[in-house]
PLY file of the C-alpha trace (Angstrom):
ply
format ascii 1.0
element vertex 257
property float x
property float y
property float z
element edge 256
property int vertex1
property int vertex2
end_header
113.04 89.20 57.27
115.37 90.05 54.61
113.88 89.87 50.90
110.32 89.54 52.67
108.70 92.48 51.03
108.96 91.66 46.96
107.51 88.40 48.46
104.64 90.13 50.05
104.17 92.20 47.29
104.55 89.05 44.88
101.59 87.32 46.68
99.51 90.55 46.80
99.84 90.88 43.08
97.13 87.77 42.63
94.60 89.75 44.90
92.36 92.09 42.96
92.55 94.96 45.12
95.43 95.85 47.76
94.79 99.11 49.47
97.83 101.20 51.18
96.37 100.48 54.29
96.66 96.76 53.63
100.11 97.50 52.72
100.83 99.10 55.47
99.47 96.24 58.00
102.06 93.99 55.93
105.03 95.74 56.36
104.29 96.46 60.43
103.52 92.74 61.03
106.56 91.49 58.45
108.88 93.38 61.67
107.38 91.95 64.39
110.08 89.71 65.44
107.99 86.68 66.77
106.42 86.59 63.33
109.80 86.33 61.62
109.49 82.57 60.59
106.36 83.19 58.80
106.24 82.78 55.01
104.95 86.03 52.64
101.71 83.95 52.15
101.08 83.63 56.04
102.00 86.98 56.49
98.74 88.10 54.14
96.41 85.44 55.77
97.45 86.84 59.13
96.76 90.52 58.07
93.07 89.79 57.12
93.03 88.08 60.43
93.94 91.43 62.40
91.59 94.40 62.83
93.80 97.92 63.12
92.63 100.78 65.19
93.54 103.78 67.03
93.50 105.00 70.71
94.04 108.62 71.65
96.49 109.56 74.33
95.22 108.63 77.89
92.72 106.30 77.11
92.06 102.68 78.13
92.28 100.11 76.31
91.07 97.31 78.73
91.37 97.00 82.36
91.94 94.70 84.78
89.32 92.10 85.53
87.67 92.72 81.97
87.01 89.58 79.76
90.03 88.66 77.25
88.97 90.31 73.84
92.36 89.46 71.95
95.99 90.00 71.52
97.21 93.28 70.44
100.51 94.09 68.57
101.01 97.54 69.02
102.35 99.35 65.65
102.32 103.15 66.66
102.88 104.70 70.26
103.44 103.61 73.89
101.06 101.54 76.24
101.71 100.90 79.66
100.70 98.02 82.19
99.39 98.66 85.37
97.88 97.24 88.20
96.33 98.58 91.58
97.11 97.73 94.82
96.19 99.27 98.21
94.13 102.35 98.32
93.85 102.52 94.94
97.83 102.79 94.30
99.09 102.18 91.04
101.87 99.85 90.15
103.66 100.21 86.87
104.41 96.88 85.21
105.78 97.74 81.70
105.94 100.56 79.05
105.57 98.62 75.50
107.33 100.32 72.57
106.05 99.64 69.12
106.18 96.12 67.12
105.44 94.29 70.97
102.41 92.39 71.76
100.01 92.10 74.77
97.05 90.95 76.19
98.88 87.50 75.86
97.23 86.02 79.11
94.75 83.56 76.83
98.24 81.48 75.87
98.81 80.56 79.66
95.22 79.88 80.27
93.92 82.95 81.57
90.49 84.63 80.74
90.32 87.70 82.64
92.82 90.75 82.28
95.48 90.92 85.10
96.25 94.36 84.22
95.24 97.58 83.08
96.13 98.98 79.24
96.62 102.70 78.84
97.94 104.53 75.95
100.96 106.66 76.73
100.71 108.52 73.07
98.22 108.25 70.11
98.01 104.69 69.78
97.78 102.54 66.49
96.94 98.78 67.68
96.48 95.26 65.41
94.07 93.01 67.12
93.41 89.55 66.42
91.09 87.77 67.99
91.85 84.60 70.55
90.48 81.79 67.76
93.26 83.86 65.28
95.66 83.25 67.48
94.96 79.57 68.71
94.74 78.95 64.80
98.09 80.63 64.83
99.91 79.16 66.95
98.97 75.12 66.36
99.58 76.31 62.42
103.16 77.94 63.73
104.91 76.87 66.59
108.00 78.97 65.96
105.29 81.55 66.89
104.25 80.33 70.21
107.52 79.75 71.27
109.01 83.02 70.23
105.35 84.54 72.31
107.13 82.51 75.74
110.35 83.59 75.40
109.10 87.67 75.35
106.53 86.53 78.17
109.82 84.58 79.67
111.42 87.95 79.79
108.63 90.03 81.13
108.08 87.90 83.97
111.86 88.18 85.31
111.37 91.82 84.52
108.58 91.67 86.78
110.40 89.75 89.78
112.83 91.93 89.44
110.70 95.18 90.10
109.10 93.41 92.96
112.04 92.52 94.65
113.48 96.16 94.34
109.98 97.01 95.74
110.74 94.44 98.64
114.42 94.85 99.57
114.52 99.07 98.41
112.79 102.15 99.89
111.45 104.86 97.92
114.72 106.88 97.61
116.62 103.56 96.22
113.41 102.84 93.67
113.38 106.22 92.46
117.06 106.40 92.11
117.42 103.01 90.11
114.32 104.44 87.87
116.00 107.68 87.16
119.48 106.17 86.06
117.43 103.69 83.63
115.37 106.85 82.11
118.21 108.97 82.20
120.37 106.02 80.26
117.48 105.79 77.83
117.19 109.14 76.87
120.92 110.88 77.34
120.46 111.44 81.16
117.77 114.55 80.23
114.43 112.43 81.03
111.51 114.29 79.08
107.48 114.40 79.72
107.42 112.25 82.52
105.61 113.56 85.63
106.14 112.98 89.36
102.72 111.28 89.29
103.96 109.02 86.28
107.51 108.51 88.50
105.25 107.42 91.66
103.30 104.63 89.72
106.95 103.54 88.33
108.03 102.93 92.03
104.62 102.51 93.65
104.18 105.15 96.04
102.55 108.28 96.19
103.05 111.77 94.40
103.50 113.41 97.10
106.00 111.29 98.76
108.13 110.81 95.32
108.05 114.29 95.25
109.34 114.75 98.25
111.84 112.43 97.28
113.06 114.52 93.75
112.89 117.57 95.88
115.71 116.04 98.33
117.36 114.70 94.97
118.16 118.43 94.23
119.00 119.52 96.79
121.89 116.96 97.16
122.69 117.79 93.07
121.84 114.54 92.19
119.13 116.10 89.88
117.52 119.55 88.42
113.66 119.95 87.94
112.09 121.42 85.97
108.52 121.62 84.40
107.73 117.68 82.92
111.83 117.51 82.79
114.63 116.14 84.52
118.13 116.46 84.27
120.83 113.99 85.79
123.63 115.78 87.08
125.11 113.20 89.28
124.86 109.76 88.35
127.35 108.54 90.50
125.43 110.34 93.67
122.28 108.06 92.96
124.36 105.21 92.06
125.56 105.30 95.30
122.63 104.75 96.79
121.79 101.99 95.34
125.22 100.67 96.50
124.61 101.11 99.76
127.45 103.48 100.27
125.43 106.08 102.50
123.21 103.33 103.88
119.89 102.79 103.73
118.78 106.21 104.42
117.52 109.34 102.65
119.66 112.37 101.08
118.50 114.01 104.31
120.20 111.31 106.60
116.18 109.82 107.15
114.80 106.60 106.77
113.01 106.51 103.31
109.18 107.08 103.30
107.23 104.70 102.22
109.48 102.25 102.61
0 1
1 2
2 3
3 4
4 5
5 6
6 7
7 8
8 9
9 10
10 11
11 12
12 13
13 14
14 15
15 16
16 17
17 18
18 19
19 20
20 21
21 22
22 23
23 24
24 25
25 26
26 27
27 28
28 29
29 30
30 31
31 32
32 33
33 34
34 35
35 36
36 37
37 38
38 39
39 40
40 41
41 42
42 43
43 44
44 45
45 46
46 47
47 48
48 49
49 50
50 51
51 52
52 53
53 54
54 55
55 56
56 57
57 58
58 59
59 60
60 61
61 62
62 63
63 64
64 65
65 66
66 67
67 68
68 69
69 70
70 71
71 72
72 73
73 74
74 75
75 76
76 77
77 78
78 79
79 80
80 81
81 82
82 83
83 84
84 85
85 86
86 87
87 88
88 89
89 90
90 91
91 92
92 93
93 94
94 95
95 96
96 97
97 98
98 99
99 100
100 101
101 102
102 103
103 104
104 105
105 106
106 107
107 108
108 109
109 110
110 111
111 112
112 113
113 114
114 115
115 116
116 117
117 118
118 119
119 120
120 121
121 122
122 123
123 124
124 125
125 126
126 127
127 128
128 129
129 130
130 131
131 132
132 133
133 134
134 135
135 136
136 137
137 138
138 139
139 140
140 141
141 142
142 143
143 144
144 145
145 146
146 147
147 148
148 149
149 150
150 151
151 152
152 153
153 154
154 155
155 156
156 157
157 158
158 159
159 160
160 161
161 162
162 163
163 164
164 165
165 166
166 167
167 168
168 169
169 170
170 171
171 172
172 173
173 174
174 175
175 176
176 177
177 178
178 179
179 180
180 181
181 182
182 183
183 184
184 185
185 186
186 187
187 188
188 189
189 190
190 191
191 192
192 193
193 194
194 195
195 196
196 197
197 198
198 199
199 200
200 201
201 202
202 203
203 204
204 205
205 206
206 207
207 208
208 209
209 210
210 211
211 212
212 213
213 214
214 215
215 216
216 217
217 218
218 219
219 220
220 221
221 222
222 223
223 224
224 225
225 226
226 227
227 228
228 229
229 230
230 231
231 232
232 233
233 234
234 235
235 236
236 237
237 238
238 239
239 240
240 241
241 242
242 243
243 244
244 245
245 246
246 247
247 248
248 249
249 250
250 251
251 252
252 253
253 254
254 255
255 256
């Protein structure tokens, strides 16, 4: 998107007013990579297409089973993807960082929402509405198929989660989750609860943390409150290599298995 931005601002120049905020919108969408093929012009007429609002910490945004409203692109703070199963279980499906999209389901056909939305932080969302983005996307199709290619990638993220929930227990999920967080953030994993963890590898608090507590006491991990430290990488590693079997650090079968 080099050189994007004096073109933006070029094109703005002819409006009569351009507010911050409008501003703002530009430069968020200008970095969103599946618009990168738009032109500064389309870039404006997709910013008066797009609503912005906010959504504090914890709340919903839709759930599963409600009617599609729109897509979002999500410009500030986290959102996660979840679904329930069995006894009300939930089942983490993605985190989205800012400058992703979702609530894609309308491009494959879908009307209803497969998922629930829940802000992980204050939230700052751009929606646009499912006539926007059918206008979009026959105007663009760089645009649609850049939209497949991150939908492409979510759904092999997907399998993949379901087959560790097929082929792993609970001590092998939890290990392989702990080893990507503790990659992510310098192997000290911050703010994330054992009730957060549990939804990661679908199974209950209590048994995950039964399952952190057993962790410890191996020295795989430390705990302590809404952080975890990685002390032994290789330890979980193992696990998931098979090397002490498919058992527990306590020489048991894994719960929930």
């Amino acid at each position: 998107m080099s050189g994007i931005l004096p073109r933006l601002r070029h094109v703005l120049d002819k409006a009569p007013l351009v507010t911050e905020q409008v501003l703002h919108k530009l430069d968020y969408l200008s970095d969103i990579d599946i618009f990168q093929d738009l032109s500064a012009t389309d870039l404006e007429t997709l910013q008066r297409s797009t609503t912005m609002t906010k959504v504090a910490n914890g709340r919903v945004v839709y759930r599963q089973g409600d009617s599609v409203a729109g897509l979002y692109l999500l410009k500030m703070g986290r959102i996660r993807l979840v679904r329930y199963g069995d006894a009300g279980r939930k089942l983490e499906i993605a985190v989205l960082e800012p400058g992703k999209f979702f609530g894609d389901l309308p491009l494959l056909g879908h009307w209803m929402r497969h998922a629930d939305a829940e802000a992980l932080d204050d939230s700052t969302l751009c929606v646009l509405m499912p006539a926007d983005v059918e206008r979009l996307v026959l105007a663009h199709p760089r645009v649609a198929l850049r939209m497949l290619e991150v939908l492409g990638r979510r759904l092999v993220d997907t399998e993949q989660r379901l087959e560790e929930m097929t082929h792993r227990d609970v001590s092998e999920r939890l290990a392989s989750v702990l080893l990507r967080l503790g990659s992510e953030s310098g192997q000290a994993i911050e703010g994330v609860t054992h009730q957060d963890l549990a939804e990661m590898v679908g199974a209950y608090r209590e048994t995950t943390t039964s399952v952190l507590d057993k962790f410890q006491t191996a020295g795989y991990i430390t705990l302590a409150r809404r952080r975890i430290m990685i002390v032994n990488g290789e330890g979980l590693r193992d696990l998931l290599r098979g090397q002490r079997g498919r058992q527990s650090p306590d020489g048991q079968a894994g719960p929930d298995s």
